[in-house]
C-alpha positions as CSV (number, residue, x, y, z in Angstrom):
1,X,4.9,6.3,-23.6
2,X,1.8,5.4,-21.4
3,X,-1.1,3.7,-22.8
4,X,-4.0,5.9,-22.9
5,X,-6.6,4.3,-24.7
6,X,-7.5,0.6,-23.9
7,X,-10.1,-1.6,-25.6
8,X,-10.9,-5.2,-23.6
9,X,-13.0,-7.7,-21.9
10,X,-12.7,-7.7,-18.4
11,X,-13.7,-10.5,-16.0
12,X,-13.7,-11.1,-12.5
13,X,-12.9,-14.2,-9.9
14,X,-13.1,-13.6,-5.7
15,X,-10.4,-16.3,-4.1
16,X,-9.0,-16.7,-1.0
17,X,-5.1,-15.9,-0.7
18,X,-4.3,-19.6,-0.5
19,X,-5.6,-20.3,-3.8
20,X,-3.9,-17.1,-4.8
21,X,-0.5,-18.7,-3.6
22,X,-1.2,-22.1,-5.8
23,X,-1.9,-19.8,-9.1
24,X,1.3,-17.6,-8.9
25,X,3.6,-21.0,-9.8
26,X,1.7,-21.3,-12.8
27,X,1.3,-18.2,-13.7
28,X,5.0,-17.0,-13.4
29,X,5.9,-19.8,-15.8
30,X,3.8,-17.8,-18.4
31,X,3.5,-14.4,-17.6
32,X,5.8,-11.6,-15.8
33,X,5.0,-9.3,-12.8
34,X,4.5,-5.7,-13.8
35,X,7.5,-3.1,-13.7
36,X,5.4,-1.3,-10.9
37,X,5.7,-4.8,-8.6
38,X,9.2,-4.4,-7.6
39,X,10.9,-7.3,-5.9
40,X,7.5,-9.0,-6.7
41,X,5.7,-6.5,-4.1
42,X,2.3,-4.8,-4.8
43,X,1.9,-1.3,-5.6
44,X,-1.0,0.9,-3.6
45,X,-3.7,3.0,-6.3
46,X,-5.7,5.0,-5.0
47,X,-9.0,6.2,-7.3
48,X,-12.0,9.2,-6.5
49,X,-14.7,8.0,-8.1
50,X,-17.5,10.9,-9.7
51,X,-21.1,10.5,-9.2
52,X,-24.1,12.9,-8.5
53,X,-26.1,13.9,-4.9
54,X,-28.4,11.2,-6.3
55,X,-26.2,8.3,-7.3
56,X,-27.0,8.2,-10.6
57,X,-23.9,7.1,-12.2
58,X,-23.7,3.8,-9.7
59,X,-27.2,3.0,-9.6
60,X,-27.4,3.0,-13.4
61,X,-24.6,0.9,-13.6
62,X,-26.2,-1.8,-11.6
63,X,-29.2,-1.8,-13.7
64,X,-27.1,-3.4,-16.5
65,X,-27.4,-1.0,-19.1
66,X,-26.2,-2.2,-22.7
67,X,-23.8,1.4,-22.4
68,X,-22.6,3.1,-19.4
69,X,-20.0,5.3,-18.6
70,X,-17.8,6.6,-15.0
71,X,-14.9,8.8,-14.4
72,X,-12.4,8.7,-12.1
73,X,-9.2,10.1,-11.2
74,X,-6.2,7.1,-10.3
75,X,-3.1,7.5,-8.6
76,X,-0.4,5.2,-7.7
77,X,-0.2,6.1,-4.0
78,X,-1.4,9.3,-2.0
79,X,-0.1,12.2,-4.9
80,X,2.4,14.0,-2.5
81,X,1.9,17.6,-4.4
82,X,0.7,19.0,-7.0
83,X,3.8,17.8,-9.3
84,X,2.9,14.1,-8.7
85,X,1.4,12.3,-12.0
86,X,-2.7,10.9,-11.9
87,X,-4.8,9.6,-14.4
88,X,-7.9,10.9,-15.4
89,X,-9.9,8.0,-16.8
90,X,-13.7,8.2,-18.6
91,X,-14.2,4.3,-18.4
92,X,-16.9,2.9,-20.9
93,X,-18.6,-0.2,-21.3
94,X,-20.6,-1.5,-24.5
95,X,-22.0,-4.9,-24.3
96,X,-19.7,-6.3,-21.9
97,X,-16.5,-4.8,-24.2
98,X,-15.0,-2.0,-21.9
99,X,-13.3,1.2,-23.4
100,X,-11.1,3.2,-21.2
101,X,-9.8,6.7,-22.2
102,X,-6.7,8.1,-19.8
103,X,-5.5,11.4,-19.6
104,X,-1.8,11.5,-18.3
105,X,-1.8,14.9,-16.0
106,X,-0.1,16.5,-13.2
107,X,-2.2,16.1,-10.1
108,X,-2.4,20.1,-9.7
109,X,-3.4,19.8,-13.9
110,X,-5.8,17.5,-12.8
111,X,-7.6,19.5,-10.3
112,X,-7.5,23.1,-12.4
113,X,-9.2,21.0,-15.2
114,X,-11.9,19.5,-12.9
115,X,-12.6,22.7,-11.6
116,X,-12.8,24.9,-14.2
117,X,-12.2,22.5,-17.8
118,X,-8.3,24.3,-18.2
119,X,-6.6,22.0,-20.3
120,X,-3.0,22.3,-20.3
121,X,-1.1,23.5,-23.3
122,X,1.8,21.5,-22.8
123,X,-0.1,18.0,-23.0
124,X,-0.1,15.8,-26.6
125,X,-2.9,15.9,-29.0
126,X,-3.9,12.4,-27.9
127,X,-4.8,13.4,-24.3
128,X,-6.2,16.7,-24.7
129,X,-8.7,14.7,-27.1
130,X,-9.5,12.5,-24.2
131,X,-9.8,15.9,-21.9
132,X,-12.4,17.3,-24.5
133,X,-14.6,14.4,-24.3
134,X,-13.7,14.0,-20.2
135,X,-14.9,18.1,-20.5
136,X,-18.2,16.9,-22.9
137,X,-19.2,14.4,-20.1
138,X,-18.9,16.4,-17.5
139,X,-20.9,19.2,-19.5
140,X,-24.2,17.0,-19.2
141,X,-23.2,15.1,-15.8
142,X,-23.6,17.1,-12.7
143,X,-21.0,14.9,-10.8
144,X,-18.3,15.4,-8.1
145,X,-15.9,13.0,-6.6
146,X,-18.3,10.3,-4.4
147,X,-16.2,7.9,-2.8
148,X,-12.7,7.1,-2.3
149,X,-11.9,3.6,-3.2
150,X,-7.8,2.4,-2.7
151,X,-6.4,-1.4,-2.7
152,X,-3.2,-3.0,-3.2
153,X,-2.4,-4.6,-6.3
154,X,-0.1,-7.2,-7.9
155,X,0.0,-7.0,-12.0
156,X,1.2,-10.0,-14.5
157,X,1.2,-9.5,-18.4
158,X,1.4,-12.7,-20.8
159,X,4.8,-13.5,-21.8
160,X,3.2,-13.8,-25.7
161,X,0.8,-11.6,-25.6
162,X,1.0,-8.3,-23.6
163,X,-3.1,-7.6,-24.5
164,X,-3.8,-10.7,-21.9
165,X,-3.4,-8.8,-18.3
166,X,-4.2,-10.7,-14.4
167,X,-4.8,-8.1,-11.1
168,X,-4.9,-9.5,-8.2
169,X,-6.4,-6.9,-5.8
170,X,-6.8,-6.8,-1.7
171,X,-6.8,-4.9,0.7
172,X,-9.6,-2.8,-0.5
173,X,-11.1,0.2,1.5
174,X,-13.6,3.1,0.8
175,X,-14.8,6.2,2.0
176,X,-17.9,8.5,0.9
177,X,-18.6,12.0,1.1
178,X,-16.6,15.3,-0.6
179,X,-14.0,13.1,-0.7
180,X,-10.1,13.8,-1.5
181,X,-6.8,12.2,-1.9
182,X,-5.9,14.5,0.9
183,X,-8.8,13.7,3.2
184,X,-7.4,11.2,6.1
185,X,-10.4,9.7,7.6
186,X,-10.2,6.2,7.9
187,X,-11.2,4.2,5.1
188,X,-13.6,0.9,5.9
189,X,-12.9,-2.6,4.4
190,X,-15.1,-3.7,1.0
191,X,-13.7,-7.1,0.9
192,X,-12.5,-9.6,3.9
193,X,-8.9,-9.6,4.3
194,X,-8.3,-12.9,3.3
195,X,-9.8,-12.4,-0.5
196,X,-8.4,-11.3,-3.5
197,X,-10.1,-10.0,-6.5
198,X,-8.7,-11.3,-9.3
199,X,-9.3,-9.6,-12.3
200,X,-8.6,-11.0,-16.2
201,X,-8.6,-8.3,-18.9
202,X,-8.1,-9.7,-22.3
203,X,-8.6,-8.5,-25.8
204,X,-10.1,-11.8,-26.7
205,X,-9.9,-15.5,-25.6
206,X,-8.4,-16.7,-22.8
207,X,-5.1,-18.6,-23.9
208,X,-5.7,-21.9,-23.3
209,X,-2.9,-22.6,-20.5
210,X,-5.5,-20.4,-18.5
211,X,-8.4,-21.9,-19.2
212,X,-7.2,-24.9,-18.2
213,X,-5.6,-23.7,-14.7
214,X,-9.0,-22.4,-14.2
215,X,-10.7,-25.6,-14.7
216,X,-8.4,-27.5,-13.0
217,X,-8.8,-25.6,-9.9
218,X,-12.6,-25.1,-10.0
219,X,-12.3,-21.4,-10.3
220,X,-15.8,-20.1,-11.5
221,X,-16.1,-16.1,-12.3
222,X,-17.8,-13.5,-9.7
223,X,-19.2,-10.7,-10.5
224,X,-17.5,-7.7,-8.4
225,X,-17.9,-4.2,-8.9
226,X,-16.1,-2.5,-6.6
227,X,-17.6,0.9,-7.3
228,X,-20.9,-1.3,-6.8
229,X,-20.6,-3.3,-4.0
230,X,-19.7,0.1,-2.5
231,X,-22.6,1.6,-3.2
232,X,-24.9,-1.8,-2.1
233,X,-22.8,-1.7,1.4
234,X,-23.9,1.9,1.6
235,X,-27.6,1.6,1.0
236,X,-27.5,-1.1,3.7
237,X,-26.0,0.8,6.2
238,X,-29.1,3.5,5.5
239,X,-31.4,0.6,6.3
240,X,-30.0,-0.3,9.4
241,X,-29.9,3.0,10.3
242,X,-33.3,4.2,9.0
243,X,-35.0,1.4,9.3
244,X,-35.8,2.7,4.9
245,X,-37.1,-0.6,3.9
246,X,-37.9,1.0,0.7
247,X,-34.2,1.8,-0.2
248,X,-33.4,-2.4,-0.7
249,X,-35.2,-1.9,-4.1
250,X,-32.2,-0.4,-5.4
251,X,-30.1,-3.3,-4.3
């Protein structure tokens, strides 16, 4: 059964892939690769994230409010039809403690509910709970898929405790627009090549074997939004292009 509602601190770390290469020695010897990273490989997501005409969603966000809230609809790879399985996620954050709510749908599911709120009969009380409040945000949100954001990824889980998860995330690229998981336009770079986002979600502490690999390699956290850094890179552009001095009060 897929999880579909998670409850966790989440905290970032930018590295080069060297210092990626050192970690994964020491972090084998206490955690295991995800089922999705088979023969140790990376799996591809790709996500649509919602905002409004106006930004509101990112540039709130980036204000640091002590509650926010996004959606976005994930899938593991380009969905191929309309049989192919997303996740619609209403992702929530409370004084640094992040909420996230998935809906489990077909991808043609997925795009009947967005369109018009249809939830399917056939889906368990849990996620048709989450596609009533999903339904409830959208009531008072006027928002529409924004920007296209896909990366690689390569998942580990804590041997002892399943709640501690590492990402390690690269090759990140974004569009913006009416986007679409259909829509081929090339995608631009977020990050350099040569860095990976590591991400630590964890229910609580850090277990100590980490918290010492992390001090013994000098690794300091970073914060990186994707979603944000996406929009920052975009009112930059506008400047250049504008010459809109104004717009760098956003940043």
């Amino acid at each position: 059964m897929s999880i579909t509602v998670f409850k966790r601190y989440e905290k970032k770390f930018i590295l080069d892939e060297t210092t990626m290469n050192e970690l994964m020695p020491v972090l084998l010897e206490h955690m295991e690769l995800d089922k999705f990273c088979k023969n140790g490989q990376c799996y591809h997501i790709c996500n649509l994230y919602y905002d409004t005409a106006q930004n509101d969603v990112i540039r709130d966000s980036l204000q640091h409010p002590y509650y926010k809230e996004k959606l976005r609809l994930r899938s593991y790879g380009i969905p191929q039809n309309d049989d192919t399985v997303v996740f619609l996620e209403l992702k929530k954050k409370v004084a640094g403690e992040v909420t996230k709510r998935r809906a489990k749908l077909r991808y043609g599911e997925a795009k009947r509910f967005l369109a018009y709120r249809v939830i399917p009969e056939r889906l368990d009380y849990l996620n048709r709970q989450i596609l009533r409040e999903v339904a409830y945000y959208l009531s008072h949100a006027d928002v529409s898929p924004t920007v296209f954001l896909s990366y690689d990824r390569v998942a580990l889980f804590d041997k002892q405790d399943s709640s501690f998860r590492l990402t390690f995330d690269y090759n990140i690229r974004t569009r913006r627009g009416q986007v679409s998981f259909e829509d081929s336009t090339p995608a631009a770079p977020l990050l350099e090549d040569r860095f990976r986002l590591m991400e630590v979600k964890v229910s609580t502490a850090y277990p100590k074997w980490f918290a010492d690999l992390l001090g013994e390699k000098g690794i300091h956290r970073h914060s990186f939004s994707k979603f944000g850094v996406e929009y920052k890179t975009y009112l930059k552009k506008q400047v250049l292009r504008n010459g809109e001095l104004d717009v760098l009060s956003h940043l």
